[in-house]
Structure formats: C-alpha cells, structure tokens
C-alpha positions in Angstrom: -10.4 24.6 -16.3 -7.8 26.2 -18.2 -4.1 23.9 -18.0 -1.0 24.9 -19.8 1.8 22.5 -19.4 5.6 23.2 -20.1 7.9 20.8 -21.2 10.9 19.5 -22.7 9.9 16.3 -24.7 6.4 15.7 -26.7 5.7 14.2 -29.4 7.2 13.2 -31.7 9.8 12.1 -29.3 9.6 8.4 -27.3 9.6 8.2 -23.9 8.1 8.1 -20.5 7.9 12.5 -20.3 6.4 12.7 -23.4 3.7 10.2 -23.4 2.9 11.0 -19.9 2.2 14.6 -21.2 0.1 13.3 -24.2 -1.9 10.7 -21.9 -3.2 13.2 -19.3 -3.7 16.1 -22.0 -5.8 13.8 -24.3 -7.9 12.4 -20.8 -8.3 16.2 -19.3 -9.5 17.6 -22.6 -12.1 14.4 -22.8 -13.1 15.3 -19.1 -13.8 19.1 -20.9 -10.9 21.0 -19.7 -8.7 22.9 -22.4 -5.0 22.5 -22.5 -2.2 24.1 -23.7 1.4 22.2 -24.5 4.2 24.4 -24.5 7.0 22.3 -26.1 10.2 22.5 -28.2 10.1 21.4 -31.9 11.7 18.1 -33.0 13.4 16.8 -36.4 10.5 15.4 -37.1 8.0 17.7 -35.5 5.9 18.0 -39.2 3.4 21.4 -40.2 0.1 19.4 -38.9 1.4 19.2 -35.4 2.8 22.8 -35.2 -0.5 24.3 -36.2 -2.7 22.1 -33.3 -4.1 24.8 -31.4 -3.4 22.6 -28.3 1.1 22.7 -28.9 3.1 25.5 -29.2 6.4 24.8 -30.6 9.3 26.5 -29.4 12.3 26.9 -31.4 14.9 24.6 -30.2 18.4 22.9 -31.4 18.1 19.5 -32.5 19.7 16.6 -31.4 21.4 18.4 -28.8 25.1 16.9 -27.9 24.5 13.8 -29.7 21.0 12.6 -28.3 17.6 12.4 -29.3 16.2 15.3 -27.1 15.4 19.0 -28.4 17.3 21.9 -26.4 14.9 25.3 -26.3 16.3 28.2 -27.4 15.3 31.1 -25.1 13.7 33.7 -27.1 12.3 36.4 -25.8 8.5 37.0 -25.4 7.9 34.0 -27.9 5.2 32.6 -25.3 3.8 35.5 -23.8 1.0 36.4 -26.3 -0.3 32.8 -26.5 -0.1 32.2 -22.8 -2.3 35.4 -22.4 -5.3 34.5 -24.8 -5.5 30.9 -23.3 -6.2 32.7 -20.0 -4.6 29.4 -18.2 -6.1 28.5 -14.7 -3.0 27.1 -13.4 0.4 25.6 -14.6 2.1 22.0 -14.6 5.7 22.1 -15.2 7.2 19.0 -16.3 10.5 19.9 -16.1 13.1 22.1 -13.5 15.2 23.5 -16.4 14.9 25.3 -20.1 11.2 25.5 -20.8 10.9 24.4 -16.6 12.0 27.7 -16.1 9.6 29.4 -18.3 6.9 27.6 -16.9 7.8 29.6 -13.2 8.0 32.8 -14.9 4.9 32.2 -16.3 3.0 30.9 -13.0 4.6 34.1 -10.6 4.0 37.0 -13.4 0.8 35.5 -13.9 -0.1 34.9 -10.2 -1.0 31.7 -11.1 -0.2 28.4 -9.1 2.4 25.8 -10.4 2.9 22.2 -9.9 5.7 20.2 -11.2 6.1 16.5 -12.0 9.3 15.1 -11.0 9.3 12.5 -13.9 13.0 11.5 -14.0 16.6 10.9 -12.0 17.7 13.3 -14.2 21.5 12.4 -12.5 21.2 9.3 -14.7 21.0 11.5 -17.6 23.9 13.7 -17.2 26.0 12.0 -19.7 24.7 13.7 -22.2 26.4 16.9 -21.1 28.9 16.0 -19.2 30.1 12.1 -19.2 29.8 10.2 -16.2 30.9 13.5 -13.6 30.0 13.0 -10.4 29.7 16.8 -9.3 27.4 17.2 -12.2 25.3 14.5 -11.4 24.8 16.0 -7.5 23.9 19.5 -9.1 21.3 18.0 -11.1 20.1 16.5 -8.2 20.2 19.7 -6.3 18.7 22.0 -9.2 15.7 19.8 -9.1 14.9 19.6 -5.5 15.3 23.3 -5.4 12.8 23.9 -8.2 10.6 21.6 -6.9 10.7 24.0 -3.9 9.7 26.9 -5.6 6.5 25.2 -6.4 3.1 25.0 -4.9 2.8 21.3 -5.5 4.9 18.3 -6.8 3.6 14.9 -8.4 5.5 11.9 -7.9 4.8 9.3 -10.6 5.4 6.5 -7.6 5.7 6.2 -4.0 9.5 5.3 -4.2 10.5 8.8 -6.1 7.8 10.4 -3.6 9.8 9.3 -0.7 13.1 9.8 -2.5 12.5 13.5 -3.3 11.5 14.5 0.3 14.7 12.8 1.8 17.1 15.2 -0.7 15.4 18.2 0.6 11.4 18.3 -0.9 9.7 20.6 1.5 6.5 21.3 -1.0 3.7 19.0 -0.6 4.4 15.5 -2.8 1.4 13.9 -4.1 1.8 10.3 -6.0 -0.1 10.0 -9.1 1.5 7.4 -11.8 0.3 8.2 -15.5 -2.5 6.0 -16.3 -2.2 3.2 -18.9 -5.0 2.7 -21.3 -5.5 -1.0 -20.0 -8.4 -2.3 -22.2 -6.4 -1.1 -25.4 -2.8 -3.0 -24.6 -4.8 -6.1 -23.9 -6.8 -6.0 -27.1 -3.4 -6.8 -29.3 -3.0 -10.0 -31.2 0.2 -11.8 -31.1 -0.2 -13.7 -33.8 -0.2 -10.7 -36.0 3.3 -9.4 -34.5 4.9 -13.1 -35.0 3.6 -13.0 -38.6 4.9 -9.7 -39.2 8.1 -10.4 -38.1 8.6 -14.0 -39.3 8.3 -15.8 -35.7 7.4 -19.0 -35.8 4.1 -18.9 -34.2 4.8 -21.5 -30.9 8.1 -19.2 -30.1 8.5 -18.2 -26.4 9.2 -14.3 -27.0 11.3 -12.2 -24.4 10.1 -8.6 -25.1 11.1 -5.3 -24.6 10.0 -1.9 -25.1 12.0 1.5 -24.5 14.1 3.9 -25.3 17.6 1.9 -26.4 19.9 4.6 -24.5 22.9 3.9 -21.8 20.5 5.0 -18.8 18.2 1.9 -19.5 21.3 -0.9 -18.7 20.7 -2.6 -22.0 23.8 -3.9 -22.1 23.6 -6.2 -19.1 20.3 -7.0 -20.2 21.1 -7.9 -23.7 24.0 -9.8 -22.2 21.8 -11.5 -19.6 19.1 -12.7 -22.3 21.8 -13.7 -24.9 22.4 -16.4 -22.0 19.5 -17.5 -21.5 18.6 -18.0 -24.9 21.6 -20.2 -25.2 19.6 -22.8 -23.0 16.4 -22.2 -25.1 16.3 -23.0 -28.6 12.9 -22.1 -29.5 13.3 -18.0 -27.6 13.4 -14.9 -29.3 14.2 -11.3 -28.0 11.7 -8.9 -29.5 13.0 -5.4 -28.3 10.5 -2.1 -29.5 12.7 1.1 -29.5 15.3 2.6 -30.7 18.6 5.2 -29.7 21.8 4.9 -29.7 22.4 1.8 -27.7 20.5 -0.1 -30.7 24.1 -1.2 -32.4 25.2 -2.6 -29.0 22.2 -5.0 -28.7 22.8 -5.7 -32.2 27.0 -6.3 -31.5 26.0 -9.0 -28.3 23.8 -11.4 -29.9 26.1 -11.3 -32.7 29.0 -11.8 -31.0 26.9 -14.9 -29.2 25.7 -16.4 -32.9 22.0 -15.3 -31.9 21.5 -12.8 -34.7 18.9 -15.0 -36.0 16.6 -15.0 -33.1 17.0 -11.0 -32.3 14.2 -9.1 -33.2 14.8 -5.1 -33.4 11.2 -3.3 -34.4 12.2 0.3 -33.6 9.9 2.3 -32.6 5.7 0.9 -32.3 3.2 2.9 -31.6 -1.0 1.8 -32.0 -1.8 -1.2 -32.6 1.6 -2.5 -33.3 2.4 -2.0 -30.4 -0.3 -3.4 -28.5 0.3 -6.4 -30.6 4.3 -6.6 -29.9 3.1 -6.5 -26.1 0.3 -9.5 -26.3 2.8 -12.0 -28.6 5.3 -11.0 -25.5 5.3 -13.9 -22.9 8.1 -12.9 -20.6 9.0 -8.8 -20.4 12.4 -8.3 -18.8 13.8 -4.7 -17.3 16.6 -3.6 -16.0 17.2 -0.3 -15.8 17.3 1.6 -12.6 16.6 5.0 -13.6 12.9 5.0 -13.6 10.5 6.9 -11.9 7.4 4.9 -13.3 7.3 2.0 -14.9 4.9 2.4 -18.0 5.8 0.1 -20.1 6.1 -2.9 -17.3 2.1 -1.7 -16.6 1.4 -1.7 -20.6 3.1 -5.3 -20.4 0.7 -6.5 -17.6 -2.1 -5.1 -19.2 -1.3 -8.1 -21.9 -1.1 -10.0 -19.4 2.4 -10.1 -19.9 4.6 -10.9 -16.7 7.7 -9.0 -16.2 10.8 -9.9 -15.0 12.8 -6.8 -13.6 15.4 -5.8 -11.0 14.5 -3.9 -8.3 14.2 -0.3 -8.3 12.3 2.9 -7.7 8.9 2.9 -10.1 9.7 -0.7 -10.6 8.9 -2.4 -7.4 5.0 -0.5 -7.2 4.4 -2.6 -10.4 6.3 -5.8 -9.9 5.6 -8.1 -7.1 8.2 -10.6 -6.5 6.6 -14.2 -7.9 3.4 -13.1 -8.2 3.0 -11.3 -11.3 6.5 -11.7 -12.6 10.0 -11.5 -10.6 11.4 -8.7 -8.6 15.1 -9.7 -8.5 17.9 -7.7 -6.7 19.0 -4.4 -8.0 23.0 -5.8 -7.8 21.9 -9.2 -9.4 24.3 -10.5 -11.8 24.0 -11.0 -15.1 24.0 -14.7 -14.2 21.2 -14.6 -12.3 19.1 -12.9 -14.1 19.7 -15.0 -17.7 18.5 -18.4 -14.9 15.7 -16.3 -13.3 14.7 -16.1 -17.5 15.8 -19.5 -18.1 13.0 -20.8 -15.2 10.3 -18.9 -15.6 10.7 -20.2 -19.8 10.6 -23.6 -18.3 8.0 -23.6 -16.2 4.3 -22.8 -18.0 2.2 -23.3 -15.5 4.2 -20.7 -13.3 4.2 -18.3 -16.0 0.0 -19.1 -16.3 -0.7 -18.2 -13.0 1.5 -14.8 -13.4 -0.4 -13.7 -16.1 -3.6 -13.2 -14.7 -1.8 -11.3 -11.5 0.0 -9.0 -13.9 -3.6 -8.2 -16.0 -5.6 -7.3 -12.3 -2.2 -5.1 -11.3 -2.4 -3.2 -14.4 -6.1 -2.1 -13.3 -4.7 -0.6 -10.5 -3.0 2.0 -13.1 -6.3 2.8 -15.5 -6.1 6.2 -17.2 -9.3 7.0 -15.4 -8.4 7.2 -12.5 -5.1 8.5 -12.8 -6.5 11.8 -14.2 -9.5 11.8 -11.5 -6.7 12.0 -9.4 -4.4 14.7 -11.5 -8.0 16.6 -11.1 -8.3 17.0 -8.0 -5.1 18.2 -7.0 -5.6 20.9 -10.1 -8.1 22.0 -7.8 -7.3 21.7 -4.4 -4.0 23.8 -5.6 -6.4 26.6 -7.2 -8.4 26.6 -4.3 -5.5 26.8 -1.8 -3.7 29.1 -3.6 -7.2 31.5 -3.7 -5.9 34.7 -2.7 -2.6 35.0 -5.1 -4.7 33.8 -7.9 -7.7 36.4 -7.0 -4.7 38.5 -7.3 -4.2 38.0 -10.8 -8.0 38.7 -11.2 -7.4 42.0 -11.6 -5.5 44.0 -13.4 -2.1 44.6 -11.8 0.3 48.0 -11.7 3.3 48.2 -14.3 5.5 48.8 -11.5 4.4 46.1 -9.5 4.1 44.0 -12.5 8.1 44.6 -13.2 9.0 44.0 -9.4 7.6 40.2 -9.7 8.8 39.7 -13.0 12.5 40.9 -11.1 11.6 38.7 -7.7 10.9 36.1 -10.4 15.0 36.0 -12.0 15.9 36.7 -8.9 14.3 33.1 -7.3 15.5 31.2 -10.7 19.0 32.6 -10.4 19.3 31.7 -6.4 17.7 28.4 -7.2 20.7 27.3 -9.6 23.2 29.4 -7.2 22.6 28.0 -3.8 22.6 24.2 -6.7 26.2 24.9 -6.9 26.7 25.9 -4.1 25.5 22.4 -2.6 27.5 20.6 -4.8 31.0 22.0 -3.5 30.6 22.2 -0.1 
C-alpha cells in the first residue's frame, strides 16, 4: 500500500501532530507499506532530512506570528510531480487547513480516498493569530468539522474527541484509533542516570513533566499548583522536559516562591533521555485541557509512572481516578491540586500500588496495535471507496480532469464560506 500523509508539523518540531505522524509512518513502512510525508520545512529542518525519500519539504515561513510552528507557502504545482511517481493508494490528511487543503486537492484530482485525523482543538490554538477572540475560535471550530466532512473517513485519537466531533456537526464515519506508544522502550529508562545528569540527589521524590511549554497547556496553574506543594515537601523537585514560550513563566513562579533550586528545566528529550527523565519521574502531573490524546501521560505509565491530571478529553481514556494516578476535576483549584500532589508524595504505598496499574494501562496503547488498527481502516476505505478509485485507474479526459480540479476549489472555498457563515449567524 502506497500512503502519502499531509501535514503541518513533523520533525523537527515537538509535539503530539508530529510524533504521531513519525510513529505510524516508521510502524507502516516496518509492516512493508511505503509512505510519503508531505510537510513544511522548519529552522532547523537540516539537508539530511530534506533529501529522505520518505519527506517532502515544502517551503514555508518560519516561526509564524511568534510561535514555533512553520506556515506553508502555497506554491503552485510544487507537489504534483512527486505525488504522481509515488503512485499513492490513498491519502491521510492530518490537518483541515494549509497543507490540509492540499491534501483534498490531491485525494479528488487523483480519485483517491482521504481520511483525516482530527488531532487537536485547534480553538485552543487561535491565539496565535488572533488573541483570545471568541468568533475566531468558533470558525476554527466550524472549518474543521466542515473539512472533516469533505472526507471519506475521520480518526479520532480518543473516544472523548470522537464523541465531541460528531456533536458539532461530524456526519463522516469517526473511527477511534490513539497513536501507539512504544511501551517496552519508555520502561526500559534508568532514573538514576537522569538524577545524575541533572545533579538530583538520588532519594528525591521527582514531579515530572513533559510537553510543549505554550499557553494552551495551563502551565501556569500547574507551575503555580506544584510550587505549593513543594513548599510542604522539602526533598521534591519539578523536572519539566520541553520547551516554548511559556518556559520563562515557569522559571518567574518558582522564583518568585524561592524554589529556583529544586526546578529542573531539560528542554527538549528525545531517546533515551527521555525514557530516562520518564522512569526517575514518580509523580507526572497535567493540566492542560486542550488535548485530544494524551501521549505523554501513556509514555509516563509505561514507566510505570502515575499521573496526576485534571479531567479532560484524551485525558480521562488514560487516567482512571485512584487507580493508576488521580483524575481530579477540570475546575479544580490550584489548591487542590498542589494537596492532591502533597498526598499522593506522602503516601508510598498508594503511589506503589498505582504504578503497576499505570504500566498494564499503557499496554492498552502499544504501537502494534495502534497501527493494526490504522491498517485496516486504510483498507476498508480503499475497498469502500472501489469504484471512484477504479476511476482513477484509468486514464482520465483533460476536460474532465479540469472540471474536478474546478468542483475541487469550489468544495474548499464553500467549506471556509458556509465556516463564516456559522460563525455570524
């Protein structure tokens, strides 16, 4: 099977999108299949990685309005030639903008069916554009249930996004499949190698967390709500793996609460040093809300690392309230949350019998059988969609070939007009 996946984040970028991407391309190519990434470069994108047959860069602006993301620039016809000599079975968007609208072109001149992942609230995002605008937040809401309509099949990465998309207006078939977590590796880290590293004495309690340190995640609350708790503790640290602009504002809490000392910022782990970081970890705490999955609470667990985290969609398939970890309330106060820390640090033979919960959920979420069941619903789709994809089998008329490729703008520019259009009335 030939897959060609579009989207707006890979590698060298950090976060949820782009590993999910690199997780099920590495695990389809190993079950034999080829793939194709269709991605914009980064600042740090270097010649090695643009010249892997598997990516094709896309030129793109970097650091768009401040962030850390890549903005494609359209240009024309850049894709075209590649996508034809890779001959691509079917196409996976992972986005329902920029490079998610190339990947429809793509699938209806082509014939060729097209799923899309609905990885992110992308309202929660919309400060990067716009500030904190409530009509743009509802048209990003209403741009991506209208793409996702324009597809043959969605993924939802959990069953709370699943059930979220179809209540704003999904009418395409949702299938839940979470991106698998190589289990076995994350539980294979040594602690004692992080604490070493970073100068921990080695009978600490360490508070972890991994992520991308941007406003979307709450960091503040949670820095605020550790800093508490550690107050109570004398022998805690808070080991946080990341980095982004919400770094400095960790930074400013715990020195503003004379806890400087006992902060440790790693920025950003990947390999092994980060399957270590995870395994000296003996409490994970979460509190953002704008997740879709949960990876790096099912990496945790796979260290047998318990997590405590408020409740929220992608959160609450992972963490089950006092059995591997706690599932506090999504309005929990800050209070709250710094004495649902400040128990669980007291309390080791609690925190024992969590740890063996969290390692058995993480199986649940095994690379493996994620992509078995990304797989079938490749084919299923190809099968179902047999007799536009014979279509494409043969060699089509110019005329008929510049019809769809005008029925094809045509859908993209209704999509985002009837968004608007939503959003004001």
């Amino acid at each position: 099977m030939h897959i060609c996946m579009f989207t707006n984040t890979y590698l060298p970028h950090v976060g949820g999108v782009a590993r999910s991407v690199h997780t099920f391309s590495q695990d389809l190519q190993k079950n034999g299949h080829e793939v194709l990434i269709i991605a914009p470069t980064f600042a740090e994108t270097d010649t090695e990685d643009t010249e892997d047959d598997t990516v094709l860069r896309v030129p793109a602006i970097q650091n768009f309005n401040g962030s850390d993301f890549s903005m494609r620039i359209p240009v024309p016809f850049y894709i075209d030639e590649r996508l034809d000599d890779f001959q691509a079975d079917i196409i996976h968007s992972h986005h329902p903008y920029l490079l998610g609208d190339a990947a429809f072109r793509a699938a209806r001149r082509r014939r060729l069916p097209l799923i899309f992942t609905h990885h992110t609230l992308y309202e929660e995002y919309t400060h990067y554009v716009t500030g904190d605008n409530d009509n743009f937040k509802l048209f990003a809401k209403n741009l991506s249930t209208m793409y996702a309509n324009l597809c043959d099949q969605v993924v939802a990465p959990s069953k709370s996004i699943a059930d979220l998309i179809k209540k704003r207006g999904v009418t395409t078939p949702v299938t839940e499949i979470p991106t698998g977590v190589d289990t076995r590796f994350f539980s294979s880290g040594d602690a004692d190698v992080f604490k070493k590293a970073y100068h921990i004495p080695k009978n600490a309690f360490i508070i972890g967390h991994v992520g991308r340190l941007a406003p979307e995640k709450n960091l503040v609350f949670l820095a605020q709500s550790v800093a508490k708790s550690m107050k109570k503790s004398a022998d805690t640290f808070f080991c946080v793996a990341g980095d982004g602009p919400d770094k400095q504002k960790i930074a400013d809490i715990f020195k503003e609460s004379n806890l400087s000392d006992r902060l440790i910022l790693t920025g950003n782990l990947t390999g092994r040093d980060l399957a270590h970081a995870y395994q000296a970890m003996d409490i994970f705490v979460f509190s953002s809300q704008s997740e879709t999955q949960g990876m790096v609470l099912t990496e945790a667990m796979a260290a047998k690392t318990p997590v405590i985290a408020l409740d929220a969609p992608g959160v609450r398939e992972v963490v089950e309230n006092k059995k591997n970890g706690l599932l506090l309330p999504a309005d929990a106060r800050e209070e709250y949350f710094s004495q649902s820390i400040c128990d669980t640090v007291s309390d080791p033979e609690k925190l024992c019998a969590w740890q063996q919960s969290a390692w058995q959920t993480a199986q649940n979420f095994s690379r493996e059988t994620c992509t078995r069941e990304l797989l079938d619903l490749y084919t299923f789709t190809i099968s179902h969609g047999h007799e536009n994809t014979r279509a494409a089998e043969t060699e089509a008329e110019p005329w008929d070939t510049f019809l769809l490729a005008i029925r094809s703008e045509w859908d993209l520019f209704t999509e985002k007009a009837q968004s608007i259009v939503r959003t004001f009335t």
